[in-house]
C-alpha positions in Angstrom: -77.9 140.0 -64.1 -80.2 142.1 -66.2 -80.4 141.2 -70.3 -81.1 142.9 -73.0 -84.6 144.9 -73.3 -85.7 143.2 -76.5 -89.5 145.0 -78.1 -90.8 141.8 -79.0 -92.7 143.3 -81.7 -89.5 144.2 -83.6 -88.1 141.5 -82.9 -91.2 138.9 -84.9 -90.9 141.1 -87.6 -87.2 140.4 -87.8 -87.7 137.0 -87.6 -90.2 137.1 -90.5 -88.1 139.1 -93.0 -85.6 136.5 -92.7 -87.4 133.6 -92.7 -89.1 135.5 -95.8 -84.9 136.4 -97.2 -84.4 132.3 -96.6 -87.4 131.5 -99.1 -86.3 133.6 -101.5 -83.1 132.2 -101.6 -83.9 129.1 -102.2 -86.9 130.0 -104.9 -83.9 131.6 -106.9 -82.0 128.0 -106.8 -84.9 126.2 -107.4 -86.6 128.5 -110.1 -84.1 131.3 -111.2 -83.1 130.8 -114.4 -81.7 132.7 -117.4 -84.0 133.2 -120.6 -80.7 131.8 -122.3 -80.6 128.7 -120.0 -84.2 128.0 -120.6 -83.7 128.3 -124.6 -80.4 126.1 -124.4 -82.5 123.4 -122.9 -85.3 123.6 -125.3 -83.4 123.5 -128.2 -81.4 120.9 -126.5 -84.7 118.4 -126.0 -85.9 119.4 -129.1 -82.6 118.3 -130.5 -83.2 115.0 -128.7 -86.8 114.8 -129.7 -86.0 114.6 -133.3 -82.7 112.6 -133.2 -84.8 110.1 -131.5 -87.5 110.2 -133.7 -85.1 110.1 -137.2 -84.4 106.1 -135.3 -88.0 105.4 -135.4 -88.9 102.4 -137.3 -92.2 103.2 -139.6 -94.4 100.4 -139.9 -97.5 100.0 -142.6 -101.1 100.7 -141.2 -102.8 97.7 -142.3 -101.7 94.7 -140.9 -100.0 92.0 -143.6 -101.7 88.7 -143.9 -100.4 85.7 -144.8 -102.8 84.9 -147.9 
């Protein structure tokens, strides 16, 4: 009938290192990426950036009357 003789204190710092580990796991999904990854999708926005500006009508600064 007798459990386990648990020191409590141990056993709150336990808890905390892996509530702490469970962070950190998902901070390294969230925010862990490569140098390489974040260049890829630099160049690939700045790739975007400029395609979609090449499509860009210009239009005159003064606007055209009809006299």
């Amino acid at each position: 009938m007798t459990g386990d003789v648990v020191n409590l204190r141990q056993f709150r710092k336990q808890k905390a290192r892996t509530e702490k580990d469970s962070t950190a796991d998902q901070n390294r999904i969230s925010f862990g990426r490569t140098k390489a990854e974040k260049q890829l999708t630099r160049t690939l926005n700045d790739k975007a950036s400029k395609a979609l500006d090449q499509g860009k009508r210009e239009t005159s600064a003064e606007p055209e009357d009809g006299n």
